[in-house]
C-alpha atoms as a printed R data frame, in Angstrom:
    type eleno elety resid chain resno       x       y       z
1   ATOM     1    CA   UNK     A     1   4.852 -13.765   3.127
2   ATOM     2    CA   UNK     A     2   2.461 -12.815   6.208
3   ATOM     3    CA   UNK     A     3   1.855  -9.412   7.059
4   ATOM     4    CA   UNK     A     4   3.807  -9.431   9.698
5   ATOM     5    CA   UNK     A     5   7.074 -10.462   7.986
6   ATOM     6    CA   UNK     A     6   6.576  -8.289   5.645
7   ATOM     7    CA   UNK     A     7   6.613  -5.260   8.461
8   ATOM     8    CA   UNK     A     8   9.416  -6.538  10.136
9   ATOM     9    CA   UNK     A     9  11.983  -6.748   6.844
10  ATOM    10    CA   UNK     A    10  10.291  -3.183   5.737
11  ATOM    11    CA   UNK     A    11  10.877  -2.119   9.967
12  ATOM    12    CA   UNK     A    12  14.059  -3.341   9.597
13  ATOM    13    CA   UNK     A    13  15.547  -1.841   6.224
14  ATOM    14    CA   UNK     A    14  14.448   1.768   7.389
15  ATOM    15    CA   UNK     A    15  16.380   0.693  10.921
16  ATOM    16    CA   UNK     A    16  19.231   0.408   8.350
17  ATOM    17    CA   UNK     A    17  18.841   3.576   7.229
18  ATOM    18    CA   UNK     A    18  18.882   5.209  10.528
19  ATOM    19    CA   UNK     A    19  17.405   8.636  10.632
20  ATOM    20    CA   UNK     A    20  18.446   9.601   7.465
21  ATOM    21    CA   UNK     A    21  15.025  10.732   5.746
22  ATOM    22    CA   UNK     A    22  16.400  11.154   2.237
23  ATOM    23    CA   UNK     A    23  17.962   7.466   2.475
24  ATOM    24    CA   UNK     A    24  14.695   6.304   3.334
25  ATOM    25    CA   UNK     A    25  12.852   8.458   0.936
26  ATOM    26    CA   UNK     A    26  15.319   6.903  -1.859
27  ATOM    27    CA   UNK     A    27  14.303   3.785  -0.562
28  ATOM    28    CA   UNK     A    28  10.533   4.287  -1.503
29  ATOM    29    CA   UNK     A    29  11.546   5.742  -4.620
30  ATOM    30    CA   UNK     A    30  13.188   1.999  -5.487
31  ATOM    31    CA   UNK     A    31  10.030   0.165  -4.127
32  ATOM    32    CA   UNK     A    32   7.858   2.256  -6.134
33  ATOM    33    CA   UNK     A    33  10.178   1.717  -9.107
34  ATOM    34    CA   UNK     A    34   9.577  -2.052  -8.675
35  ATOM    35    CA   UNK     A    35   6.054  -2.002  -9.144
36  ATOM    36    CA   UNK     A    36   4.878  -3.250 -12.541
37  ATOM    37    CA   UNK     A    37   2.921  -0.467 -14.593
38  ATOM    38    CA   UNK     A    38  -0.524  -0.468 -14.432
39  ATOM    39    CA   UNK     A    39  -2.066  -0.423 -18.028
40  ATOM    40    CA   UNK     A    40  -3.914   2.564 -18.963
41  ATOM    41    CA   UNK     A    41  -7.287   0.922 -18.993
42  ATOM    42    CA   UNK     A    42  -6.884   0.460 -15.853
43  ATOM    43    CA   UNK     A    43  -6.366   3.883 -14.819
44  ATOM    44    CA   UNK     A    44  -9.710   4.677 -14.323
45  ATOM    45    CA   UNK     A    45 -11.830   6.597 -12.139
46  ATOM    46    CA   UNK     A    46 -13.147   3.735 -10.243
47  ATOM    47    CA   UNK     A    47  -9.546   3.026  -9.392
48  ATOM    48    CA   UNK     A    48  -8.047   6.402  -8.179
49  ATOM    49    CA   UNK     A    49  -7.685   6.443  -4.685
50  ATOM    50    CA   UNK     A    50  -9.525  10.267  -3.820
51  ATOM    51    CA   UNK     A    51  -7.848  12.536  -1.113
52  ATOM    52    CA   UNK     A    52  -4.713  11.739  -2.458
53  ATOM    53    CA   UNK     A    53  -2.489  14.765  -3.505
54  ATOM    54    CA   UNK     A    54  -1.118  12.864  -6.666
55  ATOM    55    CA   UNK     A    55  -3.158  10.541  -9.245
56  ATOM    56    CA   UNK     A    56  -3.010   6.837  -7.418
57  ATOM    57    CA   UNK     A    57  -4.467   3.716  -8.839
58  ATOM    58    CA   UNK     A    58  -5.466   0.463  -7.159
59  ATOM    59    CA   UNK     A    59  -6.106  -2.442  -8.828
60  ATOM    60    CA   UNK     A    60  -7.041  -5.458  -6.117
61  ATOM    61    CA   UNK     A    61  -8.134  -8.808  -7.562
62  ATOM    62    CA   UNK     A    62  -9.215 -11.947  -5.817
63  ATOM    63    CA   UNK     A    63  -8.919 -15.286  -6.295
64  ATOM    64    CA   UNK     A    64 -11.091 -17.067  -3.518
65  ATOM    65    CA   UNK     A    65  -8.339 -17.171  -1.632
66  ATOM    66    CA   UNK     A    66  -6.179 -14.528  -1.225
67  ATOM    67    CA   UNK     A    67  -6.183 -10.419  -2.180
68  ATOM    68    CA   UNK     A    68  -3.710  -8.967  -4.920
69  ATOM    69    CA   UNK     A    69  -3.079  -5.808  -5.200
70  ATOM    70    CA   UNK     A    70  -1.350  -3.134  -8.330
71  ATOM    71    CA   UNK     A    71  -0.918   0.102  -8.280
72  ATOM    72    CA   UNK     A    72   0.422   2.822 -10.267
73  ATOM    73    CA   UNK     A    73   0.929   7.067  -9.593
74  ATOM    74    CA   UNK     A    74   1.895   9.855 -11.773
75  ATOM    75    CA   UNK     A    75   3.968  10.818  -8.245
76  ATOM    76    CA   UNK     A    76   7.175   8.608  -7.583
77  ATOM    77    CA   UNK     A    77   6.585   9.303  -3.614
78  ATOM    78    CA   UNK     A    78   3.038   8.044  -3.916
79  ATOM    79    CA   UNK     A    79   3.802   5.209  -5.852
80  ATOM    80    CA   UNK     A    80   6.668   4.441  -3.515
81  ATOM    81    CA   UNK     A    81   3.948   5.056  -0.764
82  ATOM    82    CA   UNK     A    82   1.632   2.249  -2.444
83  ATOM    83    CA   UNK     A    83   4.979  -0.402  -2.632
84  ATOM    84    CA   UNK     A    84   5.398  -0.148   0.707
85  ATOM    85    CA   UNK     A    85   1.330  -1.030   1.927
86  ATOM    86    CA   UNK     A    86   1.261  -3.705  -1.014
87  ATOM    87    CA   UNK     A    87   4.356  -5.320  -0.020
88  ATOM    88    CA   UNK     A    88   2.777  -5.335   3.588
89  ATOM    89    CA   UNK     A    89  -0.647  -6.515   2.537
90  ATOM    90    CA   UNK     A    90  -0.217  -7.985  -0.882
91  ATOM    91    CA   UNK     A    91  -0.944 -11.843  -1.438
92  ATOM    92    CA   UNK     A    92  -2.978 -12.440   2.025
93  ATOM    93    CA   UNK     A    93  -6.555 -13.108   2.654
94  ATOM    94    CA   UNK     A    94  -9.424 -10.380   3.668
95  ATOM    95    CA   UNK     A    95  -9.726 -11.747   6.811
96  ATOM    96    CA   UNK     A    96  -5.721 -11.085   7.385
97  ATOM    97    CA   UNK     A    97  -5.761  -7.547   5.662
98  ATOM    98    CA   UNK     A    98  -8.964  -5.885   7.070
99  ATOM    99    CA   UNK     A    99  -7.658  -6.996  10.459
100 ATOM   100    CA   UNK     A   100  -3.837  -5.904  10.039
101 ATOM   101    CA   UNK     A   101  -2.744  -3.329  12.231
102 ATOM   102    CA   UNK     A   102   0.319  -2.162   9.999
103 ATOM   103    CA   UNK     A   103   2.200  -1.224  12.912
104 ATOM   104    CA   UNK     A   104   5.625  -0.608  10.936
105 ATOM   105    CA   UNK     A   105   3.702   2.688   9.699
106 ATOM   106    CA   UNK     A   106   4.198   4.199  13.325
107 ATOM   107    CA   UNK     A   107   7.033   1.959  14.248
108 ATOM   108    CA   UNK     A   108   9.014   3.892  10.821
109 ATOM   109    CA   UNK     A   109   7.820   7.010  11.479
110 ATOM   110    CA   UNK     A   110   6.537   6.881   7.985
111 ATOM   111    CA   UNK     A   111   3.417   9.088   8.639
112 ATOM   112    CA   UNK     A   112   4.874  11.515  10.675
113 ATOM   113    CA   UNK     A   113   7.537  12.699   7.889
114 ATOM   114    CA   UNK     A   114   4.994  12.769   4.956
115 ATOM   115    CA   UNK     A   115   3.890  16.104   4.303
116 ATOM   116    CA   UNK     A   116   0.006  16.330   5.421
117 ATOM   117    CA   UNK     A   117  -1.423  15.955   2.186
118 ATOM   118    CA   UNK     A   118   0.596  12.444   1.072
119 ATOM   119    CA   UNK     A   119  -0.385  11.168   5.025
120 ATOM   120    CA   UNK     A   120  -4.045  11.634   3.781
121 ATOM   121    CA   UNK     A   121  -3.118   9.731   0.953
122 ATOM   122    CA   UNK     A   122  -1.702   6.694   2.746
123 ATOM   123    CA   UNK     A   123  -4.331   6.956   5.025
124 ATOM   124    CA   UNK     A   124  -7.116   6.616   1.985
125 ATOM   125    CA   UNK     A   125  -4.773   3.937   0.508
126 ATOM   126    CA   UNK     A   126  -5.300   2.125   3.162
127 ATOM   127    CA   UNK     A   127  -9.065   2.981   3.827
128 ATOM   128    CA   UNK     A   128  -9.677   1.438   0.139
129 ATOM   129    CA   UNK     A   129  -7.518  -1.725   0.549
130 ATOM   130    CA   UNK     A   130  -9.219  -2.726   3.163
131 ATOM   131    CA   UNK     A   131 -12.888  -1.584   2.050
132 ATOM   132    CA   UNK     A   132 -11.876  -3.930  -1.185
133 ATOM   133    CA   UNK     A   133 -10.805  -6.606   1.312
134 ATOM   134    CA   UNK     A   134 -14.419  -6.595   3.008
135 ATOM   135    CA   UNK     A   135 -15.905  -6.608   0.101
136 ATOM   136    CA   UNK     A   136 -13.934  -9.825  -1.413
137 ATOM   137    CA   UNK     A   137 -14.847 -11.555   1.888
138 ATOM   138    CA   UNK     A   138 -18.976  -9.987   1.865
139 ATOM   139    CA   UNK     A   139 -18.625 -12.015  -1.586
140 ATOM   140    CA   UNK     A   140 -16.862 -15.005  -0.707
141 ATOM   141    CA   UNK     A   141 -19.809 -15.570   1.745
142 ATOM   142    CA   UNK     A   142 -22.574 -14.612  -0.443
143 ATOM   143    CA   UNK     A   143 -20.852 -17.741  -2.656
């Protein structure tokens, strides 16, 4: 799915949960819940995201091709958090991810009803997905 199908189904679920901020926090309680466990040798320093309030893991793998992404929390917000961005981002190339504006973060209101320390969090989610991203494509090119 591109990124920007992915933003407009996750856009247009939280328009069907209108302004109701627990309904949508439910909502990335169930995404989070979806995402497969991450095994604990993955859980690693090297894969905690830092400035986030709770333990996050990112696991990103590439294929030549396109950019996969896992992650796991010990926080059911944060890992909800992390569904969301990999749903957006998952399965595309660098080239697509380092360049995607993820509007539907604004266009949800996402960031504006985390508390400040779980913004930071999304906001060094996102810093590392797409610093992984650059780096798949610096290699790709070395190749």
């Amino acid at each position: 799915m591109s990124i920007e199908a992915a933003e407009k189904e996750i856009i247009e679920s939280f328009n069907i949960l209108g302004e109701d901020w627990e309904a949508r926090y439910e909502f990335l309680i169930d995404l989070g819940k979806s995402l497969p466990l991450l095994p604990d040798s993955e859980k690693n320093d090297d894969q905690l995201i830092k400035g986030c309030q709770s333990r996050l893991w990112l696991k990103s793998t590439y294929d030549g091709q396109t950019v996969k992404f896992r992650a796991d929390s010990d926080a059911i917000i944060s890992k909800g958090i992390a569904a969301i961005v990999i749903k957006v981002l998952d399965n595309n190339t660098p080239d697509d991810i380092i360049n995607a504006p993820l509007n539907f973060i604004h266009l949800t209101g996402l960031k504006e009803h985390l508390s400040p320390t779980r913004a930071n969090g999304l906001v060094s989610l996102i810093k590392q997905i797409k610093l992984d991203a650059l780096a798949f494509k610096s290699q790709k090119q070395v190749l």
